[in-house]
C-alpha positions in Angstrom: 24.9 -0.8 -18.9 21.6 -1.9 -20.2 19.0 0.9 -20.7 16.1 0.5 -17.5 13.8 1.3 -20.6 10.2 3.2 -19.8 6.8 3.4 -20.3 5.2 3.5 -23.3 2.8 6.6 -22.7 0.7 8.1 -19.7 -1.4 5.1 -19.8 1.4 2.9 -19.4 2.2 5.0 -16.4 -0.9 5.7 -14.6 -1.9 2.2 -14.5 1.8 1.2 -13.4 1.7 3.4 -10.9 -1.6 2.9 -9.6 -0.9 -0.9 -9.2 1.6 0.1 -7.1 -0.5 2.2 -5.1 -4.0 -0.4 -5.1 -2.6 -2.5 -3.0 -3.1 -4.8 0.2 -3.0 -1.8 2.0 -6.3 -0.6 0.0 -7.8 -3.7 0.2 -6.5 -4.8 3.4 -5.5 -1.7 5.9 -7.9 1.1 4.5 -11.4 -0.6 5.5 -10.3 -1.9 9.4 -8.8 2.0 9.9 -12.3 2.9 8.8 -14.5 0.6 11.3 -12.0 1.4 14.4 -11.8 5.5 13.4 -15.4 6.6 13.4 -16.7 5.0 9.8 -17.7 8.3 7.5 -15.2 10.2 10.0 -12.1 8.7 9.1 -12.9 8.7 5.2 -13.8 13.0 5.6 -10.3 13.1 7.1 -8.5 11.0 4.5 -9.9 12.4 1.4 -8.8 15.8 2.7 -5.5 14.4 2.9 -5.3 12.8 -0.4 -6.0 16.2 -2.0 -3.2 17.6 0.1 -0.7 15.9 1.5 -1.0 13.1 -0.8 -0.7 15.3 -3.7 2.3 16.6 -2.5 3.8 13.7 -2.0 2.9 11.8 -5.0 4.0 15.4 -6.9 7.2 15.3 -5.2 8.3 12.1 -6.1 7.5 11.9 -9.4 8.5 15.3 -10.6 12.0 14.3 -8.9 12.1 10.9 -11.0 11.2 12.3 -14.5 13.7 15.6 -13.7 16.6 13.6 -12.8 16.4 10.6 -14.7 17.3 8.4 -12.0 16.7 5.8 -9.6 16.0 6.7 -5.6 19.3 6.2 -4.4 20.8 8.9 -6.8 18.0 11.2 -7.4 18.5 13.1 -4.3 22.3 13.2 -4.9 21.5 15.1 -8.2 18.8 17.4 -6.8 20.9 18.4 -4.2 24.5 18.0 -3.9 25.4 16.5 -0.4 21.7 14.8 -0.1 22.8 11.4 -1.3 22.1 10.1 1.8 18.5 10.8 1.4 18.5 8.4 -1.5 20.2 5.7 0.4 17.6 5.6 3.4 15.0 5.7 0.4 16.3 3.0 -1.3 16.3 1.1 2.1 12.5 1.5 2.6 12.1 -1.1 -0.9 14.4 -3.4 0.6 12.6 -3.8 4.1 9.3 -3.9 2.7 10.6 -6.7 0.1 11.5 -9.1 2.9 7.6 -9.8 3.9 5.6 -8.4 0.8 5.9 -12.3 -0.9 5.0 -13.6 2.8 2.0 -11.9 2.5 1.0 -12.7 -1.2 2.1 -16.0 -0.1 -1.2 -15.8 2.6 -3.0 -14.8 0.0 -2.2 -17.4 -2.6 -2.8 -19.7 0.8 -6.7 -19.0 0.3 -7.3 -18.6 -3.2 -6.3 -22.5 -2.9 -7.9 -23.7 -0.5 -11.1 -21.7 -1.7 -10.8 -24.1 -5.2 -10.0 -27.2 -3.2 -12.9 -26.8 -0.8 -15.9 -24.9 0.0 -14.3 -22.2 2.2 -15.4 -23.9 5.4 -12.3 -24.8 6.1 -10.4 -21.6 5.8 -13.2 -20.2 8.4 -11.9 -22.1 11.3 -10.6 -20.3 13.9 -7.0 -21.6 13.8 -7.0 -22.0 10.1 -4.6 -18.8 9.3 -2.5 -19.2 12.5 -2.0 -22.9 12.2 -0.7 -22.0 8.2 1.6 -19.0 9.2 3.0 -21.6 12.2 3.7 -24.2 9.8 7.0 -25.0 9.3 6.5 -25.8 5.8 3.6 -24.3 3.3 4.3 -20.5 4.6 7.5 -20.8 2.6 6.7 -22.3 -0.3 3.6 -20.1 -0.7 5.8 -17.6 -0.4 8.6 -18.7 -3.0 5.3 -19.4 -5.5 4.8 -15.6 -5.0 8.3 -14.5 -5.1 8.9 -16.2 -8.6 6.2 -14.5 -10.4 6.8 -11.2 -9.2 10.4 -11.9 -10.5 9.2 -13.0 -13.8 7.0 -10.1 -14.4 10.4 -7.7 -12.9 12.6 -9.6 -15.2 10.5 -8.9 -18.9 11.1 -5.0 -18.2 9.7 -1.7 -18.0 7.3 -2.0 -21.3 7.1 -5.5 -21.4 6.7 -6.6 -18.0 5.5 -4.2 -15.8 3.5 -2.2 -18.3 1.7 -5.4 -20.0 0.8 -7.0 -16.7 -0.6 -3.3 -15.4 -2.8 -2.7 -18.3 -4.4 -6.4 -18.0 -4.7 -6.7 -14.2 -6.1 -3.5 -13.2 -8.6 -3.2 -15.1 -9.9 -6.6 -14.1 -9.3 -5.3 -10.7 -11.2 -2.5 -10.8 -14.5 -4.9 -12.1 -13.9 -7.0 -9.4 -14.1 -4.9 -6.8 -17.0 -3.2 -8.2 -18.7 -6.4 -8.6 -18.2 -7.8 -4.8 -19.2 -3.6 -3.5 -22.3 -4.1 -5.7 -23.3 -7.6 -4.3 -21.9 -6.5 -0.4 -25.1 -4.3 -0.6 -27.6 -6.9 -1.3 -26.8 -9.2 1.5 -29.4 -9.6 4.5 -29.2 -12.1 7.4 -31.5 -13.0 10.5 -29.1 -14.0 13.6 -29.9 -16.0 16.3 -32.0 -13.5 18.3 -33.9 -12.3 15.1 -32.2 -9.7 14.4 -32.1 -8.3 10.9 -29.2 -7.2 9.0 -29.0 -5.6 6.1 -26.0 -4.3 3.2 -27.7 -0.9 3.3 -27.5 -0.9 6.7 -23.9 -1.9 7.2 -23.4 0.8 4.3 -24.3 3.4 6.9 -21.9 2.2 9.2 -19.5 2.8 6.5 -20.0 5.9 5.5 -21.9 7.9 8.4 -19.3 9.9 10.8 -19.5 8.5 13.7 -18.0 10.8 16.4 -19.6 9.4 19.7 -17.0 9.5 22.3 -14.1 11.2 19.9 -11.8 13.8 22.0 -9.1 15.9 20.7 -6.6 13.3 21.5 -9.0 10.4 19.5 -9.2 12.6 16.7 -5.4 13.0 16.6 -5.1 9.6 16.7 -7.6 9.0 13.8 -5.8 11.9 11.5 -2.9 10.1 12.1 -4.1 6.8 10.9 -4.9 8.2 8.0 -1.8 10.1 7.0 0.1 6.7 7.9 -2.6 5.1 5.0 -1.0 7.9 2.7 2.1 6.5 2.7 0.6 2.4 2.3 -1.9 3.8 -0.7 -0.1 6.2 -2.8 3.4 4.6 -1.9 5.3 7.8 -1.8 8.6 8.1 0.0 10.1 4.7 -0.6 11.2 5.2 -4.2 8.6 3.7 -6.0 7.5 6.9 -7.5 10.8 8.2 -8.5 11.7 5.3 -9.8 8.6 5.0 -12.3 8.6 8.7 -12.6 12.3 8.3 -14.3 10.5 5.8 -17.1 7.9 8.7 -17.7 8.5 10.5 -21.1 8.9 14.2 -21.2 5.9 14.9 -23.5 3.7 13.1 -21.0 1.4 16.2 -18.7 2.4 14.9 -15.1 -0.3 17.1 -13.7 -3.0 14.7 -15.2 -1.3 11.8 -14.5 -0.8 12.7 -10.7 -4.7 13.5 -10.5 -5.7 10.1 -12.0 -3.5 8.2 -10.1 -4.8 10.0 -6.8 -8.4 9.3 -8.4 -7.4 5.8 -9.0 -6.3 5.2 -6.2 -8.6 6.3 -4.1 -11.3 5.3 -5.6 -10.7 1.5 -5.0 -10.0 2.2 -1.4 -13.6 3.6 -0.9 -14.8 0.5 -2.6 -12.5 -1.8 -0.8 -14.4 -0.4 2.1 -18.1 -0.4 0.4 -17.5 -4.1 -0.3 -15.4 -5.1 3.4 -17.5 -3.3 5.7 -21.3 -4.1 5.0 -20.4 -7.6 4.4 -18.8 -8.2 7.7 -21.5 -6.1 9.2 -24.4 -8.0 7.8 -23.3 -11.6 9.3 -20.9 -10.5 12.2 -22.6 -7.1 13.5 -20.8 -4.4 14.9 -18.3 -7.0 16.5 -17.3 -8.6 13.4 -16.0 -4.8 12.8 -13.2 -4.7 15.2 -11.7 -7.6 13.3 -8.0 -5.2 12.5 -5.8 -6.4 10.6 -6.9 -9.8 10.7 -10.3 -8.6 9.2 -9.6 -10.2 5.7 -7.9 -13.2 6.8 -10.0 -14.0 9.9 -13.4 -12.3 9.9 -13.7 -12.5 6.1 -14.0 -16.2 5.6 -16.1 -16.7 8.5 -18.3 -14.0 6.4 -18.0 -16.1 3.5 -19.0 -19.1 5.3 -22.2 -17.6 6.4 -23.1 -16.8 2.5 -23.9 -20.6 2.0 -23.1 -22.1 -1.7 -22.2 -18.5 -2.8 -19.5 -17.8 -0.3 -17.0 -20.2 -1.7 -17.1 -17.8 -4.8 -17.3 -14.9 -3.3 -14.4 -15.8 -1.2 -12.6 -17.3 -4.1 -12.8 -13.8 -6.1 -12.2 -11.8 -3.6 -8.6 -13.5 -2.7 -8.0 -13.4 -6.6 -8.8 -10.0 -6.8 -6.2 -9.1 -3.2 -3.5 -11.5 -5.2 -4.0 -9.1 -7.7 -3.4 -6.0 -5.7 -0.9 -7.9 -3.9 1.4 -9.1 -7.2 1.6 -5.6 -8.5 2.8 -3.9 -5.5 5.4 -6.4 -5.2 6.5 -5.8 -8.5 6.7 -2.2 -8.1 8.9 -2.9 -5.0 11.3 -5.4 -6.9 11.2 -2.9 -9.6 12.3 0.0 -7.3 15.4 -2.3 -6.1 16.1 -3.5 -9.5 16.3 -0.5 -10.9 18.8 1.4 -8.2 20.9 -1.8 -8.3 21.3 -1.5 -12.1 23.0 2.0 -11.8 24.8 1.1 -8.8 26.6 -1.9 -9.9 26.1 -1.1 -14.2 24.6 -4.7 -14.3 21.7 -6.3 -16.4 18.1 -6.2 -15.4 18.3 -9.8 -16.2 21.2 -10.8 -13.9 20.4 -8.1 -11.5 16.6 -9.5 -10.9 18.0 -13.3 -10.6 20.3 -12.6 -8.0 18.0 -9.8 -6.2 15.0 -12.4 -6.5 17.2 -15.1 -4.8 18.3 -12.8 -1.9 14.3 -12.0 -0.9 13.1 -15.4 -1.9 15.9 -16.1 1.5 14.3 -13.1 3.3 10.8 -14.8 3.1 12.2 -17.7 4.3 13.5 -16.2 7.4 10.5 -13.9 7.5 8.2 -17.3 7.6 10.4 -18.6 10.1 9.8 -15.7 12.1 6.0 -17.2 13.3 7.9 -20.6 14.6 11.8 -21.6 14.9 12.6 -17.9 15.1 9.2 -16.8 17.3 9.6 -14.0 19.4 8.0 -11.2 20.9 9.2 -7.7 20.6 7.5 -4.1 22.3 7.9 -1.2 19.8 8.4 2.3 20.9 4.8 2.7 19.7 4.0 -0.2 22.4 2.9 -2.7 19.9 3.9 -6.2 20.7 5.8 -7.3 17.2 7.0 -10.6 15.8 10.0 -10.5 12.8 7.3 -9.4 10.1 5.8 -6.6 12.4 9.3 -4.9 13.1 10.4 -4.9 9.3 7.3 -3.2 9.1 7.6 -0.8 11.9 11.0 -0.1 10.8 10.1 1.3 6.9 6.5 2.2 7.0 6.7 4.1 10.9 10.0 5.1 11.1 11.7 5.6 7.8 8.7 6.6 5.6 7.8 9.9 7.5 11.7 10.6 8.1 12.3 10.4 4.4 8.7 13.0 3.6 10.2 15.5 6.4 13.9 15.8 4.8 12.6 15.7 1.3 10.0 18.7 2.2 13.1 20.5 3.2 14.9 19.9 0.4 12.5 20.6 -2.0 10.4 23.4 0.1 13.7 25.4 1.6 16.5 24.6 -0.1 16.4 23.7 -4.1 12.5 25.8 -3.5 9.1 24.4 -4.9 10.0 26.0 -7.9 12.3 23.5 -9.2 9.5 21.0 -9.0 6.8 23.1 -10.2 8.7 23.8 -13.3 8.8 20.2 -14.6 5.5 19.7 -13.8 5.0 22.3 -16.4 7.7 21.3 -18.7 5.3 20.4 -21.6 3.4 24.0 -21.5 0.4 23.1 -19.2 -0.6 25.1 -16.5 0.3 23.1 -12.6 -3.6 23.8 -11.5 -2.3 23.8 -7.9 1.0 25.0 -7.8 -0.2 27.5 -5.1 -1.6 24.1 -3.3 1.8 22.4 -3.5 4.1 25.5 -2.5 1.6 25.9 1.0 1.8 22.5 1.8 5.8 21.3 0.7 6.9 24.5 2.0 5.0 25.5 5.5 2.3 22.5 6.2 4.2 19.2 5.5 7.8 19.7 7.1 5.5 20.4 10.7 3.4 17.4 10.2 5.8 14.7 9.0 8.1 15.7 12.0 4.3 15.0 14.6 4.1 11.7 12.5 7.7 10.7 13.2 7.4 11.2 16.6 4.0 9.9 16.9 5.0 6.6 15.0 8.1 6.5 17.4 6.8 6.8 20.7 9.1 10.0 21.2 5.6 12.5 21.1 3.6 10.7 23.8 6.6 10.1 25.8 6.9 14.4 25.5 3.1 15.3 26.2 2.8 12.1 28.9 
């Protein structure tokens, strides 16, 4: 069997893995959770869970990557004998998420498009991203377009692939969004009734807590949002991380390389908010906030639109810079699959990518279809209303994601003990700052609150307290 090769240092790695992590959902999910939660509130609670759930998490997974030396679907087996079906549903959480990850990049690569085409006025109109996602054609070759280079990338390898394309994209990233967070504050704009609106101003909005209102069962609701985020940010407990753990060297100090990619990470979700928020605030008010998930593909070009001459660049950089988010999250998905195929079936990365990039370039085609020969209308346990997209989406991200974190913080907290991973992440003599940290939470906390997510997510909880 060919060798799945690795990274070339902790460079390599920490920018691998936070591509992974930066992606839509940054860009995308974090900054409407933060309007609809309470502004400054919801970011309080979320950076308290990055330093503690998160961390545990992203810990976890690596530590049982780099240990084992294997993919998802047979870590677990040789952690644990008789947990290989943890690794199977992990495995499974890639392979869900793959079937509408290129749909959305496909969206994406929709507008950067039409922003060089045009002046953006176009993609502002109020049907513009329904009448696309309806069409019976362009969603699927938007899609395909997608599919194919996050297959290329996939198909050069650990080093030459995924490691190359990390170390040039996000960096550019990263200046990007600092650039558009920077020039979010200096926008000002007199509405109709001569009102004022300032950056600044929508920066407050942003970042003061806003708890008008909030009762205990609100503030569940927004702790909640932001341990879901957890899972769309640092993309723990779908494989990724083990998988990439497994290409990390043995000389390389995991310890530093979880903090940076928590730091990383992070850090371009505040921003993603700093540059979202105030923008949308300035030309759309407080209602332009409530936007959800349409926020970037709705409310943002109509934001853009109101910029004059500037907005068709602004708007052109900014769907570069989600592409970019977009194309490396994908790639860490395909990886993941890639990777556990490989082992499974002893094949190529070569032939295994082809034929793996074939099968989800078909899923995106049924996915697109989903929004017009195959429309339907489905109510989740959670009682959202769901199309195809939504309940592939529903099924890994609220279902299987918390699942897989509960059974994993047994294994690791009760069963093999947090001393197995604690030990590797000290294999190459440095002190594991918080080990105390991570035995509290893998052991006691996060077993008690995965198991209120998973219930939450599923309906099951309100259905018990209703």
């Amino acid at each position: 069997m060919e060798s799945k090769g690795g990274f070339s240092g902790r460079l390599g790695f920490v920018l691998a893995a936070a591509g992974s992590a930066v992606g839509v959902g940054n860009i995308w999910r974090f900054p409407y959770l933060a309007a609809r939660d309470g502004g400054g509130l919801f970011i309080i609670v979320y950076l308290i869970l990055v330093l503690t759930f998160g961390f545990t998490l992203l810990t976890t997974d690596i530590a049982i990557g780099r240990k084992t030396q294997q993919s998802s679907i047979r870590a677990y087996q040789t952690v644990r004998k008789g947990w290989g079906f943890l690794g199977f549903f992990t495995f499974l959480v890639p392979v869900f998420i793959m079937t509408y990850y290129g749909v959305i990049g496909g969206w994406i690569s929709k507008y950067i498009v039409t922003y060089v085409v045009s002046s953006g006025e176009q993609a502002a109109g109020d049907t513009f991203f329904t009448d696309f996602i309806t069409a019976q054609y362009a969603p699927i070759i938007f899609a395909l377009i997608f599919v194919f280079f996050t297959a290329l990338i996939v198909f050069r390898g650990v080093e030459k692939g995924i490691e190359k394309v990390s170390k040039f994209i996000m960096p550019i990233l990263l200046v990007m969004i600092v650039f558009i967070s920077i020039f979010s504050l200096t926008l000002h704009h007199e509405d109709a009734s001569g009102t004022v609106r300032t950056g600044l101003q929508g920066l407050a909005v942003y970042l003061i807590p806003n708890v008008k209102g909030m009762t205990a069962q609100g503030f569940m609701q927004v702790l909640l949002d932001a341990m879901g985020q957890l899972f769309f940010s640092l993309s723990v407990s779908m494989g990724i991380m083990i998988t990439y753990g497994s290409y990390v060297k043995k000389d390389v100090n995991l310890g530093h390389s979880v903090g940076m990619i928590e730091v990383f990470d992070t850090v371009v979700a505040l921003l993603a908010g700093l540059m979202i928020i105030p923008a949308v605030y300035v030309f759309s008010g407080l209602e332009g906030m409530a936007g959800g998930p349409g926020l970037i593909f709705i409310s943002l070009p109509k934001v853009f639109v109101s910029m004059g001459a500037a907005g068709k660049w602004f708007g052109l950089i900014f769907f570069i810079m989600v592409a970019f988010a977009a194309l490396t999250s994908c790639v860490s998905v395909l990886e993941t699959i890639v990777a556990n195929c490989m082992e499974i079936f002893k094949s190529s990365r070569g032939k295994t990518t082809v034929i793996l990039s074939v099968i989800y370039a078909a899923a995106s085609l049924l996915i697109c279809l989903g929004y017009n020969k195959l429309y339907f209308e489905l109510t989740l346990p959670n009682g959202a209303t769901a199309q195809l997209l939504d309940v592939m989406d529903y099924i890994s991200n609220n279902v299987m994601m918390p699942a897989i974190a509960f059974l994993a913080c047994i294994l690791i907290g009760w069963i093999v003990t947090p001393k197995w991973v604690i030990d590797e992440m000290e294999l190459t003599g440095d002190v594991f700052r918080r080990k105390k940290l991570y035995y509290i939470m893998v052991r006691f906390v996060m077993p008690v609150m995965m198991a209120a997510l998973f219930l939450q997510s599923t309906g099951i909880l309100g259905k018990i307290m209703g």
